[in-house]
C-alpha positions as CSV (number, residue, x, y, z in Angstrom):
1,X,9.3,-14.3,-15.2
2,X,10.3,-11.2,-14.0
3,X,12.6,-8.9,-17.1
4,X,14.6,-5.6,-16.5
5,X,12.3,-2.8,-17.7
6,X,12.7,0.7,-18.5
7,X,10.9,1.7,-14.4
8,X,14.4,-0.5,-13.6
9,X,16.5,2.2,-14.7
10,X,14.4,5.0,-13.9
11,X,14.7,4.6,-10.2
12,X,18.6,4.0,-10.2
13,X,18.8,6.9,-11.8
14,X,16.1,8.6,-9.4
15,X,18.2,6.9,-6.6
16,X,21.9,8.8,-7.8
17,X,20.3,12.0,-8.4
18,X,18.2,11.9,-4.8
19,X,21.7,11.2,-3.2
20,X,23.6,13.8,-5.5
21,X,20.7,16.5,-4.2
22,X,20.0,15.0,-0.5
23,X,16.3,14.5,-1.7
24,X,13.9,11.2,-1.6
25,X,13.9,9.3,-4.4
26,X,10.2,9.0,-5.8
27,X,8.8,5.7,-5.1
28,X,9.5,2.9,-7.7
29,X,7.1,2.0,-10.6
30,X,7.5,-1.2,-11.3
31,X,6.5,-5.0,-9.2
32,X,8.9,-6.3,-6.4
33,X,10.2,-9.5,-6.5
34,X,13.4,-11.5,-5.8
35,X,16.0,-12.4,-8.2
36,X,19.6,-11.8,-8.4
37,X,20.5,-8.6,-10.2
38,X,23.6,-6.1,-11.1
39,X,23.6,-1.9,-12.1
40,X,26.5,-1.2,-14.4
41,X,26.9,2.4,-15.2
42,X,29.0,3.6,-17.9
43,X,30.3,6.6,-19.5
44,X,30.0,8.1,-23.3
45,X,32.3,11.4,-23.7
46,X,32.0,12.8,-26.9
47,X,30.9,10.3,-29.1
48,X,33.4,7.5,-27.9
49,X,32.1,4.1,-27.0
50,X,30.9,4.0,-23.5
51,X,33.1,3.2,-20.8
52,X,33.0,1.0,-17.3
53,X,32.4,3.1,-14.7
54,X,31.3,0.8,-12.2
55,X,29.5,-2.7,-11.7
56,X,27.9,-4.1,-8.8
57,X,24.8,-6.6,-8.1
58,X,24.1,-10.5,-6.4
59,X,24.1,-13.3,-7.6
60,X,21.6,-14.6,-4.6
61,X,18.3,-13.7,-5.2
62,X,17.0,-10.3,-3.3
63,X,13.9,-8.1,-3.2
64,X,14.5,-6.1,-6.7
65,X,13.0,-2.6,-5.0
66,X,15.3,-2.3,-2.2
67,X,18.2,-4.5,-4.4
68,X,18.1,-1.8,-7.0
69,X,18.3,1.1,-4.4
70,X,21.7,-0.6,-3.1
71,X,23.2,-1.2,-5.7
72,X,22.3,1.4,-8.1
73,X,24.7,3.4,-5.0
74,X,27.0,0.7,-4.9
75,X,28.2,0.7,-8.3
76,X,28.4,4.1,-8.9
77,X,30.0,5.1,-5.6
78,X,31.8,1.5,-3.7
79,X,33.6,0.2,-7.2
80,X,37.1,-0.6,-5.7
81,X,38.3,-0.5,-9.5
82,X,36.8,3.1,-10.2
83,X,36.7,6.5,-8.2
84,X,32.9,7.5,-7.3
85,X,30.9,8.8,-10.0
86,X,30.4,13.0,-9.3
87,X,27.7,14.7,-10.2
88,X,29.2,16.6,-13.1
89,X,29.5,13.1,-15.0
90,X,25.2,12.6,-14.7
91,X,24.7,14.1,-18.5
92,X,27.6,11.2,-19.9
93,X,25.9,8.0,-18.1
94,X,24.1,5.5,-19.4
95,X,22.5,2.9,-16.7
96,X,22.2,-0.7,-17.8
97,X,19.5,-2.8,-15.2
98,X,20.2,-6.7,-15.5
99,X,17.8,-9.5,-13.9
100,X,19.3,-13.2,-13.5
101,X,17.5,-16.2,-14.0
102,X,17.6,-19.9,-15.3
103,X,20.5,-21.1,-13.2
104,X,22.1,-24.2,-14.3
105,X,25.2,-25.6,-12.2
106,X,27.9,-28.1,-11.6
107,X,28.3,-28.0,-15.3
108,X,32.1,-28.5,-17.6
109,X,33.5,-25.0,-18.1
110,X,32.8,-25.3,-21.9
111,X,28.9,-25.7,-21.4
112,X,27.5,-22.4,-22.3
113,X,27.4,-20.1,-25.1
114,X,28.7,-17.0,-25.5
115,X,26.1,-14.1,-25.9
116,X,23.5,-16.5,-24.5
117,X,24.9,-17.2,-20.9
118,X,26.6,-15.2,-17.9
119,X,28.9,-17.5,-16.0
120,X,30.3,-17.9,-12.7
121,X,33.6,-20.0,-12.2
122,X,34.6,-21.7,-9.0
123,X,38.0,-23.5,-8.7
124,X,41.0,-24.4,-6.2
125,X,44.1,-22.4,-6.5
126,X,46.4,-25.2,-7.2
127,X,49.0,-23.0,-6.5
128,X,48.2,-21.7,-2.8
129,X,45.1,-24.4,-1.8
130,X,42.5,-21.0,-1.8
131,X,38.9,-21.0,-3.0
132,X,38.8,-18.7,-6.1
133,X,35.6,-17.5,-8.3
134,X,34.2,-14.8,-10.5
135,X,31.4,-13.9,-12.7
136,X,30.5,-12.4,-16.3
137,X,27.5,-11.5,-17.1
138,X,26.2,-12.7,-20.6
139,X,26.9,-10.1,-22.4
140,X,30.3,-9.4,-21.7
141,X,32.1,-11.9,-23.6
142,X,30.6,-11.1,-26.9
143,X,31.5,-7.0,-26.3
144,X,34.9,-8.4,-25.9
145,X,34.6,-10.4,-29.1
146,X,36.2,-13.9,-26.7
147,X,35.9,-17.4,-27.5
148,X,34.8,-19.8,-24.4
149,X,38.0,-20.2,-23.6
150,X,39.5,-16.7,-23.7
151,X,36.4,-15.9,-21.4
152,X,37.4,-18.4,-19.0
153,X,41.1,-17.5,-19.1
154,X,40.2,-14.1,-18.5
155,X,37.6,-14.7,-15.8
156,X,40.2,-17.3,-13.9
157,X,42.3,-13.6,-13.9
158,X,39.6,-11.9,-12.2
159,X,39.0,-14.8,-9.5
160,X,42.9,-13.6,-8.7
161,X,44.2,-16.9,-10.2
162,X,48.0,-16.0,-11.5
163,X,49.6,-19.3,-12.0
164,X,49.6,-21.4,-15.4
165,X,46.4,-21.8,-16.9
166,X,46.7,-25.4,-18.2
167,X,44.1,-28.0,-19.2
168,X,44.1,-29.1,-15.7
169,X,43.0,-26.2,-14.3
170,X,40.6,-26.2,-16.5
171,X,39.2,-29.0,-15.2
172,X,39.0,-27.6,-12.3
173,X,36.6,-25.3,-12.7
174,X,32.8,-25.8,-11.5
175,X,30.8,-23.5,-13.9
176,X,27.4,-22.2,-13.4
177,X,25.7,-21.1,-16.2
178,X,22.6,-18.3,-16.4
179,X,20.7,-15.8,-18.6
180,X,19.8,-12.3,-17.8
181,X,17.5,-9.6,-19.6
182,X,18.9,-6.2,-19.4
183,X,17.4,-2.4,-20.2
184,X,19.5,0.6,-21.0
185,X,19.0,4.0,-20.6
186,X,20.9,7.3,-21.2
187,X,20.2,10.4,-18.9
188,X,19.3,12.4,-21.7
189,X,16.3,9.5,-22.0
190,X,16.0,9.8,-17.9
191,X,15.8,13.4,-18.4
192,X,12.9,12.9,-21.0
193,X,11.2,10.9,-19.2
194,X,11.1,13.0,-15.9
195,X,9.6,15.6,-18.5
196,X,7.3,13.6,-19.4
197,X,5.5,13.0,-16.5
198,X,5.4,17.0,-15.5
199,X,8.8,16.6,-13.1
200,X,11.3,19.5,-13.7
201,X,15.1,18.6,-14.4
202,X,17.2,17.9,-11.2
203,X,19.4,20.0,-9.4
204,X,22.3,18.6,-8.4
205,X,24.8,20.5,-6.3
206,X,23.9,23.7,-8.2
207,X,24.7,21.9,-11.6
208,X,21.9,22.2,-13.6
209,X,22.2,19.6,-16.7
């Protein structure tokens, strides 16, 4: 099985610093292969608990070299819910890799455990007839400190769902359940290990971290 890796985060952060400074990326140092996968950047600002800056990946299986060097982009620059991370921010971010696996589905929306599974919801608006979903990934429910249910409540909010939510809806819900392994890594550790293998530190649009 496939796990995100420490290369994982390397090359998004090679990716956003090669489109900060118009340069190629280096080439990637770890295996392709195809499994569904997300790049979550965040931001730490003097000593304060990181903070979302953006999120994007698949939940369909892609070619990890070329998924990575989408959505390591996509997250940091296309998050509807966030303006583009600038170069200026590069010395705050922390990059967090995540690779899916062990899908399980058509399951009760109670069947999974928190810390343990990211979930995706599928449900019928009973309110306007529309298709509605949304995912978590496993460890988002346990930074919040939710039960199931809060998770689900709050998830059924980010499917767009603004009606009641009632035991019926609940059973509504088709959930698919799956696990993930994730790396992290802070651009002071990107910057170390560029260092370490004889690189020099980027220039980005004559900022200098």
């Amino acid at each position: 099985m496939v796990s995100a890796n420490r290369e994982m985060a390397v090359f998004c952060f090679d990716i956003l610093v090669a489109h900060y400074s118009k340069e190629q990326p280096p080439p990637p140092a770890f295996d392709d292969g195809h499994h569904p996968l997300f790049v979550t950047w965040k931001k730490a600002v003097n000593g304060e608990e990181p903070r979302l800056r953006g999120c994007i990946g698949t939940l369909e299986a892609r070619a990890l070299v070329n998924g990575f060097k989408d959505y390591a982009l996509t997250s940091a620059l296309r998050d509807r819910r966030f303006s583009p991370i600038e170069p200026k921010e590069l010395p705050y971010l922390e990059c967090t890799v995540s690779v899916l696996t062990d899908y399980e589905s058509e399951l009760q929306y109670l069947d999974w455990e928190v810390g343990k599974h990211g979930i995706i919801i599928e449900f019928t608006d009973p309110d306007c007839n529309a298709k509605r979903s949304a995912t978590y990934l496993p460890e988002v429910a346990a930074h919040e400190g939710w039960t199931k249910i809060e998770a689900i409540d709050s998830l059924m909010r980010k499917a767009g769902y603004n009606g009641a939510i009632t035991e019926s809806v609940h059973n509504r819900i088709r959930l698919t359940r799956y696990q993930s392994t994730i790396y992290t890594m802070h651009y002071s550790e990107y910057l170390s290990h560029v260092k370490r293998i004889g690189g020099e530190a980027p220039v980005v649009a004559g900022f200098k971290p």
